[in-house]
HTML snippet that shows the backbone in 3Dmol.js (N, CA, C, O; Angstrom):
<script src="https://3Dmol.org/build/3Dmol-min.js"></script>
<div id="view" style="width:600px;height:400px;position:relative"></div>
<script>
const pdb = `
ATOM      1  N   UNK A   1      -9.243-100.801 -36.506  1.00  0.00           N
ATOM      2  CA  UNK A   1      -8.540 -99.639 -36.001  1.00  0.00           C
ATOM      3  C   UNK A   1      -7.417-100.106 -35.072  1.00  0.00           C
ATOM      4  O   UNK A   1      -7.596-101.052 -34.306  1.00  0.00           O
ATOM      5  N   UNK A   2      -6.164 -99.385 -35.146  1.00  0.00           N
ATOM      6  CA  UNK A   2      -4.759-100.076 -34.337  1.00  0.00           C
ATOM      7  C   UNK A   2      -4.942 -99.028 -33.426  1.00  0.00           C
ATOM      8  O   UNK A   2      -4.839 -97.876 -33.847  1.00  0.00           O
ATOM      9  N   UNK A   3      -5.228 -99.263 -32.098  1.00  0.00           N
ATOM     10  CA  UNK A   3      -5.041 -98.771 -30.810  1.00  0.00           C
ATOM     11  C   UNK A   3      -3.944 -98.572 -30.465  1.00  0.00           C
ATOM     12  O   UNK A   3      -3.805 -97.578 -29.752  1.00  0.00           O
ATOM     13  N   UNK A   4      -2.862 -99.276 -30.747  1.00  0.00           N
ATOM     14  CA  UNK A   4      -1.428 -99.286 -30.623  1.00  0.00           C
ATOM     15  C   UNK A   4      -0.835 -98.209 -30.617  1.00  0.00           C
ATOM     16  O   UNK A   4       0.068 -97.703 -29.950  1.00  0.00           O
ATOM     17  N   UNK A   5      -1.549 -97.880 -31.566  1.00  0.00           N
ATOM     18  CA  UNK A   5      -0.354 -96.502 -32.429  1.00  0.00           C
ATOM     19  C   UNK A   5      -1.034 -95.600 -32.448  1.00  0.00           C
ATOM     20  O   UNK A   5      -0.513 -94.738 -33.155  1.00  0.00           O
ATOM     21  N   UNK A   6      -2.302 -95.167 -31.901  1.00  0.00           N
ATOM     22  CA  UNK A   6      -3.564 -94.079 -32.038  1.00  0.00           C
ATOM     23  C   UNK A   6      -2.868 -93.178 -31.060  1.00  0.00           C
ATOM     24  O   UNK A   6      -2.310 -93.703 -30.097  1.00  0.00           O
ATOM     25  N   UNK A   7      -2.835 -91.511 -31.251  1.00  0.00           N
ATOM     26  CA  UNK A   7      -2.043 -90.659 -30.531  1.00  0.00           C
ATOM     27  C   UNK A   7      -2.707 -90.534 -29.018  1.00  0.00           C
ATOM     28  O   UNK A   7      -3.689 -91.232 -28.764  1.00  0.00           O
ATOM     29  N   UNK A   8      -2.198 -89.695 -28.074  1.00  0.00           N
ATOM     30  CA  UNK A   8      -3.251 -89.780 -26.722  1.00  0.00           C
ATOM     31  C   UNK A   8      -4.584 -88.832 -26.773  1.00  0.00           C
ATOM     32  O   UNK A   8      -5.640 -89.056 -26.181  1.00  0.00           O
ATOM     33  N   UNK A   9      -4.285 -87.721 -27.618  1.00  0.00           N
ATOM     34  CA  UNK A   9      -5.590 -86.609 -27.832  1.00  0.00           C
ATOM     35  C   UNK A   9      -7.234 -88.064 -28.193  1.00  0.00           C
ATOM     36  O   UNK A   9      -8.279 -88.349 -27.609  1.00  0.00           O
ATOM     37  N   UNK A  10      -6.514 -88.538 -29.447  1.00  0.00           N
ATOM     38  CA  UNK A  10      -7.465 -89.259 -30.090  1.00  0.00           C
ATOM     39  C   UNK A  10      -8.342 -90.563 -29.116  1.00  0.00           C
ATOM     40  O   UNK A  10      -9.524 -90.778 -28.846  1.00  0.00           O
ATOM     41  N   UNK A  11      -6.838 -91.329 -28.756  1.00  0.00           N
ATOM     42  CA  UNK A  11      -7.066 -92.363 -27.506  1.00  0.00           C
ATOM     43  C   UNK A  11      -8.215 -91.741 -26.527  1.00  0.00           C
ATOM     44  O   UNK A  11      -9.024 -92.555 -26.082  1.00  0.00           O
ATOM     45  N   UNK A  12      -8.326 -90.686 -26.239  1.00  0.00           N
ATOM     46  CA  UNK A  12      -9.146 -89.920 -24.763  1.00  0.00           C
ATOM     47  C   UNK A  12      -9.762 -89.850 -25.467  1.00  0.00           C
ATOM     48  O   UNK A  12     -10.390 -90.905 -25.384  1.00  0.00           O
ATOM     49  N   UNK A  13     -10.274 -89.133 -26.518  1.00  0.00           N
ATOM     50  CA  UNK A  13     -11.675 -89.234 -26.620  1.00  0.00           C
ATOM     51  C   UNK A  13     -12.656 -89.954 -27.450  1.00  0.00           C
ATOM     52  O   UNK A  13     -13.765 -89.613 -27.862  1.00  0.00           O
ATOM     53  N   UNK A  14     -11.778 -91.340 -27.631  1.00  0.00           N
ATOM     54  CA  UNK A  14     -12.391 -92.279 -27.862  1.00  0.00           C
ATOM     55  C   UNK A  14     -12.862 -92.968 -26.472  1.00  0.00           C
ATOM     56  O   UNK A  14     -14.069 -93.206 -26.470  1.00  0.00           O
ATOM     57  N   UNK A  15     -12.276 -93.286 -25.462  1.00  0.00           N
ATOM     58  CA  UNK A  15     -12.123 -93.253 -24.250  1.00  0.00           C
ATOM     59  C   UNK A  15     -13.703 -92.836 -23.823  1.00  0.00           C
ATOM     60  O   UNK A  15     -14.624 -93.627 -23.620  1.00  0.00           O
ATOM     61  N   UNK A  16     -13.751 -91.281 -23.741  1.00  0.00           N
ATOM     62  CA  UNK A  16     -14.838 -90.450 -22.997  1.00  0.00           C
ATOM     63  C   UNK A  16     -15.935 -90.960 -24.481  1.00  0.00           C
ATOM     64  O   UNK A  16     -16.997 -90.338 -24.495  1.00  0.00           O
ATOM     65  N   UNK A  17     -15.816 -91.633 -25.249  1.00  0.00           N
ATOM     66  CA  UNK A  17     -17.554 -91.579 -26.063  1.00  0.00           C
ATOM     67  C   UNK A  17     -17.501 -93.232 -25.578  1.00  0.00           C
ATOM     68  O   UNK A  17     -18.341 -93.991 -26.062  1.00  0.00           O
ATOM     69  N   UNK A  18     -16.821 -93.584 -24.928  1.00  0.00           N
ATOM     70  CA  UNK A  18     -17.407 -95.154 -24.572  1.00  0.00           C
ATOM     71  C   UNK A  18     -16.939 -96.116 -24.896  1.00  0.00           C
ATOM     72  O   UNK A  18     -17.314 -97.142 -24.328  1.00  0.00           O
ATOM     73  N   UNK A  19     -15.979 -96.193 -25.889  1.00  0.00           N
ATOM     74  CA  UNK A  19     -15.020 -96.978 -26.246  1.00  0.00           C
ATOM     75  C   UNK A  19     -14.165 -97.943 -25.403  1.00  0.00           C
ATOM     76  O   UNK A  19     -13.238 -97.421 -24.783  1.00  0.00           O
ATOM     77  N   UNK A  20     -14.352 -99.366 -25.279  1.00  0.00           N
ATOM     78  CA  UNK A  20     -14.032-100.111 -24.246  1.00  0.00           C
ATOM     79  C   UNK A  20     -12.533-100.056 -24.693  1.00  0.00           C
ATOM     80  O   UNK A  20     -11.570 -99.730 -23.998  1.00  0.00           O
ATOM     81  N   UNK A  21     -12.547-100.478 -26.106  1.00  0.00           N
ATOM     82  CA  UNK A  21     -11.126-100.918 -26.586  1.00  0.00           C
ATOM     83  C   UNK A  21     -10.272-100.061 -26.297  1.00  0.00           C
ATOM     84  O   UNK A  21      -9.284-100.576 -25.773  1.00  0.00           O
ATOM     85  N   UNK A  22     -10.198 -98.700 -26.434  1.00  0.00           N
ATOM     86  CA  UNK A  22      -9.781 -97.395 -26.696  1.00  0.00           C
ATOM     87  C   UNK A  22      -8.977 -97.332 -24.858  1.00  0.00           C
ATOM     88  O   UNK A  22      -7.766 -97.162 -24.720  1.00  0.00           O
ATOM     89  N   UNK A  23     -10.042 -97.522 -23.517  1.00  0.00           N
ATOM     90  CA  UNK A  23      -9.867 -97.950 -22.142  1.00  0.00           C
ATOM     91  C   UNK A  23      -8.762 -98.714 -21.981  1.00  0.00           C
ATOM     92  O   UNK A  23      -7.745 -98.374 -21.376  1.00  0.00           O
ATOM     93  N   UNK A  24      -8.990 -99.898 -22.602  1.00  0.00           N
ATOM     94  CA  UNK A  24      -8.029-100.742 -21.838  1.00  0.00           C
ATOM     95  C   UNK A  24      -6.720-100.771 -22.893  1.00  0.00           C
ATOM     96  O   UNK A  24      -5.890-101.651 -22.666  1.00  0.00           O
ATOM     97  N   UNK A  25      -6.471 -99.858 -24.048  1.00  0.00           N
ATOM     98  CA  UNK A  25      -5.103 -99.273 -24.613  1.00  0.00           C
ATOM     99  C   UNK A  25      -4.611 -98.607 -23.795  1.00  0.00           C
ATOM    100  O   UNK A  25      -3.435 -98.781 -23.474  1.00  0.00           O
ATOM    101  N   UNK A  26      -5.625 -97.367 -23.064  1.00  0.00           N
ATOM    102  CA  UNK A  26      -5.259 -96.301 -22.255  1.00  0.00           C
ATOM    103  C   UNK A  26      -4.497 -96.657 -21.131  1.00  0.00           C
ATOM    104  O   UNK A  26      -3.290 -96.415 -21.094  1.00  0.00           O
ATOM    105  N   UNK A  27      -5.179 -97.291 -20.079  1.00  0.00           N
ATOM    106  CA  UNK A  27      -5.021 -98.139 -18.700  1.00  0.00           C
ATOM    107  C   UNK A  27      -3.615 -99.689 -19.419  1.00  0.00           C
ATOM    108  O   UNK A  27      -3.066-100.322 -18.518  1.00  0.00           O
ATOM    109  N   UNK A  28      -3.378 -99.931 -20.344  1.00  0.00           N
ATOM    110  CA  UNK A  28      -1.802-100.843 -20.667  1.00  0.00           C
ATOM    111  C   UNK A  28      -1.155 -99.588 -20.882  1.00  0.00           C
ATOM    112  O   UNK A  28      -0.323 -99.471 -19.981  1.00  0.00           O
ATOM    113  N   UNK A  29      -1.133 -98.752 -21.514  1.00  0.00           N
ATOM    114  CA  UNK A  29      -0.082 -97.727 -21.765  1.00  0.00           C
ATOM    115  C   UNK A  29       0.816 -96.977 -21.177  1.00  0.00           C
ATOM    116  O   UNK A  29       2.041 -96.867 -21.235  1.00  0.00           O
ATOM    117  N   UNK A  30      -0.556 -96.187 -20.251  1.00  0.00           N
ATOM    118  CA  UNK A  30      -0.026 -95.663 -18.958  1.00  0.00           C
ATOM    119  C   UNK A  30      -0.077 -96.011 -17.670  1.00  0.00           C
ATOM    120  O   UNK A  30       0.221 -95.265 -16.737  1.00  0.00           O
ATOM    121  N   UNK A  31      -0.558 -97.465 -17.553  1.00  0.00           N
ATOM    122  CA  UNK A  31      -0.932 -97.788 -16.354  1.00  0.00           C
ATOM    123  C   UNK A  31      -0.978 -97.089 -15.061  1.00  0.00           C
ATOM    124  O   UNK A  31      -0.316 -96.875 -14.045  1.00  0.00           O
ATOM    125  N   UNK A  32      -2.342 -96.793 -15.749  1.00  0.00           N
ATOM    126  CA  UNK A  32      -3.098 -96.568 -14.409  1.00  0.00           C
ATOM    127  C   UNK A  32      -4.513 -96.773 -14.756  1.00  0.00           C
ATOM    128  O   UNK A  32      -4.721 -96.603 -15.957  1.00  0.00           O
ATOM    129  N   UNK A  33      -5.488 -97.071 -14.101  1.00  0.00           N
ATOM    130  CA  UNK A  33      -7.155 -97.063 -14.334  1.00  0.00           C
ATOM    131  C   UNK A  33      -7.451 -95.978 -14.703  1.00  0.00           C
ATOM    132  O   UNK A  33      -6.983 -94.977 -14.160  1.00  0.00           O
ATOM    133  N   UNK A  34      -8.379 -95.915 -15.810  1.00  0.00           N
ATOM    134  CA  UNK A  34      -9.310 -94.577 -16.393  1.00  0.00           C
ATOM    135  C   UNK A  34      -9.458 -94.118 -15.277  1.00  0.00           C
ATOM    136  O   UNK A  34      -8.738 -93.201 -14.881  1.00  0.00           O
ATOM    137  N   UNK A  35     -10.257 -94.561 -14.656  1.00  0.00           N
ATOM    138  CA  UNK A  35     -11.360 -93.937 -13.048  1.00  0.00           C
ATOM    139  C   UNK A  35     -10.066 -93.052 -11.818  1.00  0.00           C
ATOM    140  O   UNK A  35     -10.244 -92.436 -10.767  1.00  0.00           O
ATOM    141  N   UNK A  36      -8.627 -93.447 -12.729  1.00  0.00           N
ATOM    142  CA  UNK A  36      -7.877 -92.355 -11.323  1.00  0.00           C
ATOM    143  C   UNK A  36      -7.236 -91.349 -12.230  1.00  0.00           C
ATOM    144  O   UNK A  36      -6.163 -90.889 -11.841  1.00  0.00           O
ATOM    145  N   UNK A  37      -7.769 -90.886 -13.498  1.00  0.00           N
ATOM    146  CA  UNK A  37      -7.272 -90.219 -14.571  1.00  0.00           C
ATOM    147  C   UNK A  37      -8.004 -88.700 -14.078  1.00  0.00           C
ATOM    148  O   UNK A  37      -9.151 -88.259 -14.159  1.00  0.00           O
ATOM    149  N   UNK A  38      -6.779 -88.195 -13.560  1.00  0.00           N
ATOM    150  CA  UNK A  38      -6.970 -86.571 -12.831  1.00  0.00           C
ATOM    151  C   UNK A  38      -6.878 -86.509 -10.866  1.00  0.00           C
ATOM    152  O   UNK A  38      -6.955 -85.713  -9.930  1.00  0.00           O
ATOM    153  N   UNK A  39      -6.750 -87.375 -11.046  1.00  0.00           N
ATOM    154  CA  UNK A  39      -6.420 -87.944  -9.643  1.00  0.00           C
ATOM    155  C   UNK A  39      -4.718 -88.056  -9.093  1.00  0.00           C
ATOM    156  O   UNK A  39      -4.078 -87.726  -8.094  1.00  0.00           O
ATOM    157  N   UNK A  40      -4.575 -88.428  -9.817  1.00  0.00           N
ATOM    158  CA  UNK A  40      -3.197 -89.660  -9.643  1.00  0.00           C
ATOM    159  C   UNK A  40      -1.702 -88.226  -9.640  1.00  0.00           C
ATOM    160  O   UNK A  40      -1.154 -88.211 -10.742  1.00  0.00           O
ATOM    161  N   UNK A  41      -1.364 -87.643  -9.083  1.00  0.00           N
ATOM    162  CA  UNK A  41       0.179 -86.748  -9.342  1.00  0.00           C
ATOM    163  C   UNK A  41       0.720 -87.612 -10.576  1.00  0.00           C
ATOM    164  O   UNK A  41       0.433 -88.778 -10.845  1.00  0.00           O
ATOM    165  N   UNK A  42       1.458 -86.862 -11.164  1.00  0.00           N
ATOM    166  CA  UNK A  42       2.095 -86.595 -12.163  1.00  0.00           C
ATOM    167  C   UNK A  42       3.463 -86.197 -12.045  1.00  0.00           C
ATOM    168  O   UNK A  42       3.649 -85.152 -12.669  1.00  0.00           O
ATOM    169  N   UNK A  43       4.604 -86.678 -11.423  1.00  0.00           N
ATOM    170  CA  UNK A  43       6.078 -86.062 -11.438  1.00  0.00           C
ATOM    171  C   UNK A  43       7.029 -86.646 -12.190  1.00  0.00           C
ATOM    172  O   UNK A  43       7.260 -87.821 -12.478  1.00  0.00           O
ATOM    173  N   UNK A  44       7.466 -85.772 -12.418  1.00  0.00           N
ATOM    174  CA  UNK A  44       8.804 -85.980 -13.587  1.00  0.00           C
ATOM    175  C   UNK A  44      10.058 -85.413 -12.605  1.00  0.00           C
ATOM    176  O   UNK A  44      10.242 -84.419 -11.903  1.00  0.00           O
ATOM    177  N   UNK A  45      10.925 -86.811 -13.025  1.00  0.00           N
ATOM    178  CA  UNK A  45      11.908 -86.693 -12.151  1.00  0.00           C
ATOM    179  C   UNK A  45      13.084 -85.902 -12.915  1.00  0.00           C
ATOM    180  O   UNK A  45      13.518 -86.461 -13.922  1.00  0.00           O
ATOM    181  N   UNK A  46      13.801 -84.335 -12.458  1.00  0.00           N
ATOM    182  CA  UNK A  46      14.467 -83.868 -13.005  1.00  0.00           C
ATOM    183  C   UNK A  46      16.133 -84.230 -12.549  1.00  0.00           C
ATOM    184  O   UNK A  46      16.290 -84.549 -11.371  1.00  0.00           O
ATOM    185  N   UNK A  47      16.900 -84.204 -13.106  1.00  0.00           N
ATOM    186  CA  UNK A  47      18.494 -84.596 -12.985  1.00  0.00           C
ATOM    187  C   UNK A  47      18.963 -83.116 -12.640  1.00  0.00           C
ATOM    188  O   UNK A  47      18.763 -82.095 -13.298  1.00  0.00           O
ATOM    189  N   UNK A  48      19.630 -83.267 -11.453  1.00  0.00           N
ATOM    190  CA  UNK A  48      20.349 -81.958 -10.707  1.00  0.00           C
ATOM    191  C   UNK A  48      21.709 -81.409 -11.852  1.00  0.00           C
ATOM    192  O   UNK A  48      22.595 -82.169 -12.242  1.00  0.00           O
ATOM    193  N   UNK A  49      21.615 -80.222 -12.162  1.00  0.00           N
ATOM    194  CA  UNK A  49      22.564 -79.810 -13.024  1.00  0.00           C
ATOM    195  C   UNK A  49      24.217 -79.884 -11.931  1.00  0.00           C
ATOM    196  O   UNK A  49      24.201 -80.062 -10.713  1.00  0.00           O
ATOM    197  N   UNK A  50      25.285 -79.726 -12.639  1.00  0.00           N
ATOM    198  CA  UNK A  50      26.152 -80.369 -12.546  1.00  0.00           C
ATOM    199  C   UNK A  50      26.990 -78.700 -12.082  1.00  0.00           C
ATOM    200  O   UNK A  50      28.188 -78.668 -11.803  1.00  0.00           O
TER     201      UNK A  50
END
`;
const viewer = $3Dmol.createViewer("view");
viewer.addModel(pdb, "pdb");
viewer.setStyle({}, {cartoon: {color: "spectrum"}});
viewer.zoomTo();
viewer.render();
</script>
């Protein structure tokens, strides 16, 4: 199975049934640790209109 290219729906809940491999795709991808996943802010930086 290519972790690489597995979408994020699928990635998570391979993730939540225990999947080590599935973890440490998750945690290179988006770097950050599973364990701060709902934790961590989330901002998207918007560009001031003109």
């Amino acid at each position: 199975m290519d972790y690489t290219t597995m979408d994020l729906r699928t990635l998570v809940e391979r993730v939540i049934e225990g999947d080590e491999r599935a973890k440490e795709e998750f945690e290179r991808r988006w770097e950050i640790p599973w364990e701060q996943v709902g934790t961590v802010p989330i901002s998207i930086e918007k560009k001031p209109r003109d």
